[in-house]
Structures are given as structure tokens and as C-alpha cells.
N, CA, C and O of each residue as an XYZ file, in Angstrom:
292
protein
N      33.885    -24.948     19.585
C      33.943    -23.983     18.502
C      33.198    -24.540     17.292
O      33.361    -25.752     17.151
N      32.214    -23.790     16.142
C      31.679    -23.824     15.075
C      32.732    -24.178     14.557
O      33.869    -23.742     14.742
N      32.127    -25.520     13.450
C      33.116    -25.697     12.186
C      32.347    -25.050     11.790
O      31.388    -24.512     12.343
N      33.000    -25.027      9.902
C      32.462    -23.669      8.964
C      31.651    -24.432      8.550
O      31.737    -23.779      7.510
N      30.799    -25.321      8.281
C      29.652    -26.046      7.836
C      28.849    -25.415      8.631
O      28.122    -24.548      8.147
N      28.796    -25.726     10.123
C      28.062    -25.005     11.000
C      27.757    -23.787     11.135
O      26.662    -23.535     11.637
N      28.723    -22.588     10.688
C      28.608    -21.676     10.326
C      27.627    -21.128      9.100
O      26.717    -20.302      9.155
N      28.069    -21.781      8.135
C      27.699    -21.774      7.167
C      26.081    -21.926      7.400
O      25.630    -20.781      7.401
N      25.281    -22.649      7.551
C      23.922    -23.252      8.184
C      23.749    -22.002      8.679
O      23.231    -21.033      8.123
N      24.109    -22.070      9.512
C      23.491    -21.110     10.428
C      23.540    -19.273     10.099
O      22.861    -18.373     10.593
N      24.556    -19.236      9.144
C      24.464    -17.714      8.534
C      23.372    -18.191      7.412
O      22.238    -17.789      7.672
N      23.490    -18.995      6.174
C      22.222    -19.567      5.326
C      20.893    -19.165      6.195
O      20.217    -18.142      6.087
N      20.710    -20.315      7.124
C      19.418    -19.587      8.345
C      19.089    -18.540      8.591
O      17.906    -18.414      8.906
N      19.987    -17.274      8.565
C      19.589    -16.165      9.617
C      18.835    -15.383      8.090
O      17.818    -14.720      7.884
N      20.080    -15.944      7.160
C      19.509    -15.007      5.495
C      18.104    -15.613      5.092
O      17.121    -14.873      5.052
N      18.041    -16.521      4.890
C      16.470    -17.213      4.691
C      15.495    -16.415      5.705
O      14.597    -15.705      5.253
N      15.683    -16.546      6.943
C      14.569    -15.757      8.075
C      14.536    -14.484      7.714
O      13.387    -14.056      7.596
N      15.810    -13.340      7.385
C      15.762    -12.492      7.435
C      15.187    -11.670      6.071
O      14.932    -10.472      5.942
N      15.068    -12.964      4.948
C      14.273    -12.295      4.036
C      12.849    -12.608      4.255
O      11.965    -11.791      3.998
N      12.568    -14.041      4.830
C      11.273    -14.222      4.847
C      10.256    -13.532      5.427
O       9.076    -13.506      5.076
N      11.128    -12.609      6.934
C      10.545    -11.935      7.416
C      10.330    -10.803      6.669
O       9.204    -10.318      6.773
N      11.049    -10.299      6.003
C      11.069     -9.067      5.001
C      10.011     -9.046      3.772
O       9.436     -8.039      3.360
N       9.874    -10.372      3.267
C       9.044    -10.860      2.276
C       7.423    -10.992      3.033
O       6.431    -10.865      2.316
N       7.334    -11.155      3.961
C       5.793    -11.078      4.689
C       5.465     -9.637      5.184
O       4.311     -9.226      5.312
N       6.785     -8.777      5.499
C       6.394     -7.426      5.633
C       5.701     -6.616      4.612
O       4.845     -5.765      4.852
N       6.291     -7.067      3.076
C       6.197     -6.704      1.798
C       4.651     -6.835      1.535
O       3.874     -5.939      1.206
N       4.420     -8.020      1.733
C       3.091     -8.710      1.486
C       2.044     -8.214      2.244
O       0.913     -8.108      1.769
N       2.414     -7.793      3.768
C       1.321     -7.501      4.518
C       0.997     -5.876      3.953
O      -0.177     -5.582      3.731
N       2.004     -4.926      3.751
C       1.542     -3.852      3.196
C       1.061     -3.471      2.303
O       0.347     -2.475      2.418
N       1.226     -4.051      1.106
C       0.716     -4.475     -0.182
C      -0.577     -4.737      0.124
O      -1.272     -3.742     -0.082
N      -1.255     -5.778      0.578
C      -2.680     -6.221      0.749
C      -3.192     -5.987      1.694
O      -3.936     -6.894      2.068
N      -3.133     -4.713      2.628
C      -4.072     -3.958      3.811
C      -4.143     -2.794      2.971
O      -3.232     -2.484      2.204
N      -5.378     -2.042      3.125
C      -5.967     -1.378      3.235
C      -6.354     -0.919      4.154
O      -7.044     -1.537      4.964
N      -5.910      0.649      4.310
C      -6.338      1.338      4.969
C      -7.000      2.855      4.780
O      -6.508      3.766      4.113
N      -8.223      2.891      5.528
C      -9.041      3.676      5.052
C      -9.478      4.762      6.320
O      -9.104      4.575      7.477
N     -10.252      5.815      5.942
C     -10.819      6.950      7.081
C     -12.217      6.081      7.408
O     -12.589      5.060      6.830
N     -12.705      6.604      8.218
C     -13.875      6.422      8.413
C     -14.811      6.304      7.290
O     -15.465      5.291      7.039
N     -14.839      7.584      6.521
C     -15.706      8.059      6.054
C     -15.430      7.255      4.546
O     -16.414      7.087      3.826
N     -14.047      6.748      4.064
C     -13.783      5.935      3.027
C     -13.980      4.554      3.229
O     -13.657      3.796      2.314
N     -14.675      3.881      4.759
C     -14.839      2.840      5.399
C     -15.985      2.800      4.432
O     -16.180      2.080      3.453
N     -16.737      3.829      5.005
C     -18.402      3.491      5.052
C     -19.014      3.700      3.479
O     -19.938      3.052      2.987
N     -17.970      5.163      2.604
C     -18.349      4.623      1.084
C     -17.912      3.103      0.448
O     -18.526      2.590     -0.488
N     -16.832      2.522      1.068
C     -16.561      1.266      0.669
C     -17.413      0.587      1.186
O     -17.409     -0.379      0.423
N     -18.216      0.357      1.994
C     -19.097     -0.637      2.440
C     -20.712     -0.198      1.883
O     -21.583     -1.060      2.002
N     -21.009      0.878      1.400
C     -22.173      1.140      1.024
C     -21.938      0.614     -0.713
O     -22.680     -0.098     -1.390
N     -20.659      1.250     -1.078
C     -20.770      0.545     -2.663
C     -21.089     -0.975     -2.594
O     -22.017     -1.570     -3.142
N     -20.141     -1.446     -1.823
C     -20.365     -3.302     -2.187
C     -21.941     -3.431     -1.485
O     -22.679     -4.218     -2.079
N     -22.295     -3.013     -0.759
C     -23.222     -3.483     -0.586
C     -24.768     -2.799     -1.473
O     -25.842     -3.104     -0.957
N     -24.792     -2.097     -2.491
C     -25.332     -1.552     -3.223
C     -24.685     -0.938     -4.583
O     -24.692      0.219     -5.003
N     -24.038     -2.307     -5.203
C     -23.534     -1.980     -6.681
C     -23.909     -1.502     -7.816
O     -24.960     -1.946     -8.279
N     -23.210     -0.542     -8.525
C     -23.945      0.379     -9.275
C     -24.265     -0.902    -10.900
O     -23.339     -1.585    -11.337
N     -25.606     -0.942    -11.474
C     -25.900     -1.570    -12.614
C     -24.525     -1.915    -13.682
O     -23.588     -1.118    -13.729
N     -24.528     -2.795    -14.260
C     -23.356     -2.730    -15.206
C     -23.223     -2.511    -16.739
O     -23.459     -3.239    -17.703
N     -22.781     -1.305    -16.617
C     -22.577     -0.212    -18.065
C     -22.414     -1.518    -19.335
O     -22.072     -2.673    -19.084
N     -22.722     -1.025    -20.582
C     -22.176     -2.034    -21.621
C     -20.690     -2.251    -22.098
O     -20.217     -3.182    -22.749
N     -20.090     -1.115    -21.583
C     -18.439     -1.226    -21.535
C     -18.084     -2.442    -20.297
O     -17.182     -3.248    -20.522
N     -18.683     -2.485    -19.294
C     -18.126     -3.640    -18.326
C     -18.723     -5.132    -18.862
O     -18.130     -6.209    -18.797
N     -19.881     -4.913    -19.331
C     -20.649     -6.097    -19.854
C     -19.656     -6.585    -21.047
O     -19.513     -7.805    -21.135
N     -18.738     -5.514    -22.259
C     -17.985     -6.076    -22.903
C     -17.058     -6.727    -22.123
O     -16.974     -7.955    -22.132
N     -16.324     -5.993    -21.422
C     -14.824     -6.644    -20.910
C     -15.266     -7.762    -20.673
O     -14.818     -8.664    -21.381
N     -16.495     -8.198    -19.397
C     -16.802     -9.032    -18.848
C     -16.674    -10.162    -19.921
O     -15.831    -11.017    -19.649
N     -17.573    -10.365    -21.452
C     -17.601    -11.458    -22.131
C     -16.128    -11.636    -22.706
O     -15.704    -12.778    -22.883
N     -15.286    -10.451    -23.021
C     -14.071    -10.367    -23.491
C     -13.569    -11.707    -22.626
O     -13.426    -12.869    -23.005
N     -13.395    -11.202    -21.549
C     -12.711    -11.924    -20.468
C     -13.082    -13.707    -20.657
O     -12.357    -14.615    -21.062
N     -14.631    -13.725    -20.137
C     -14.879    -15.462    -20.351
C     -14.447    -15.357    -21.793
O     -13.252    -15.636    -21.705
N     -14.661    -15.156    -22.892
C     -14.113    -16.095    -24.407
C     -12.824    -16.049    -24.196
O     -12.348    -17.181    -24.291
N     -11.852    -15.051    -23.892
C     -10.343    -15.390    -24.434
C      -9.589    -15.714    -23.105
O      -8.897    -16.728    -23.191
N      -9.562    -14.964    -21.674
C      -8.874    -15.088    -20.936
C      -9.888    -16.257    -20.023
O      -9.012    -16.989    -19.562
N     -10.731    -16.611    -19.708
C     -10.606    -17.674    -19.030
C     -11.499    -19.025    -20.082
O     -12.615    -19.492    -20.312
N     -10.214    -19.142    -20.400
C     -10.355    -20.666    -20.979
C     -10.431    -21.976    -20.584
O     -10.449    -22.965    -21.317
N     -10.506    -21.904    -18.550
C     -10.650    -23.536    -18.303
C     -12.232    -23.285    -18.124
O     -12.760    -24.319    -17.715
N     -12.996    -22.414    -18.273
C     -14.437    -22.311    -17.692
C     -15.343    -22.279    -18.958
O     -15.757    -21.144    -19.192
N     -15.640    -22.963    -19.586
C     -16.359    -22.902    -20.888
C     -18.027    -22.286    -21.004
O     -18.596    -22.247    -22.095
């Protein structure tokens, strides 16, 4: 028979697995993408033919290097 230490462990165990598994389910849906065909092939024609960059992105862009990334000088 389980002492309650043993118990204990081993219910601890099943809760740890049973979130971790839950926590990678979370994660895997979150970061797939899924697309039609036809939202395949506009996603692959944009990256592969990016549109010029407006002076509103050119701001953010310097925004960004001066204040938010500060280990990259």
C-alpha cells in the first residue's frame, strides 16, 4: 500500500503533467497559423515581395532603435 508521501508525489506528478500538457496545447494554438490556400499564397507573395517602407514605418522603426532597443547602439 502507498504511504501518503507517495501519494502525495505522485498526485503532485499527474498535476505538473497535466498542466504541462495543457500549457503546450495553449502554446501550440497560439503560434500555428492556419491559412486557405489562397491566404497561403498572398502570405508568401507579400514576404517574398515587400511593399517599400512608408515614412510612418521608417518613424516607428528609428522610434524603436533610440528608445526601445537600448542594448544595440
Amino acid at each position: 500500500m502507498a504511504t501518503n508521501t507517495e501519494r502525495q508525489e505522485t498526485y503532485l506528478e499527474f498535476l505538473i503533467a497535466s498542466r504541462m500538457e495543457r500549457a503546450s496545447n495553449v502554446i501550440e494554438r497560439t503560434e500555428t497559423l492556419h491559412l486557405s490556400m489562397v491566404g497561403a499564397n498572398a502570405l508568401f507573395a507579400t514576404l517574398g515581395n515587400p511593399p517599400k517602407a512608408n515614412p510612418k514605418l521608417l518613424k516607428a522603426a528609428k522610434h524603436y532603435k533610440d528608445r526601445v532597443n537600448v542594448y544595440n547602439p
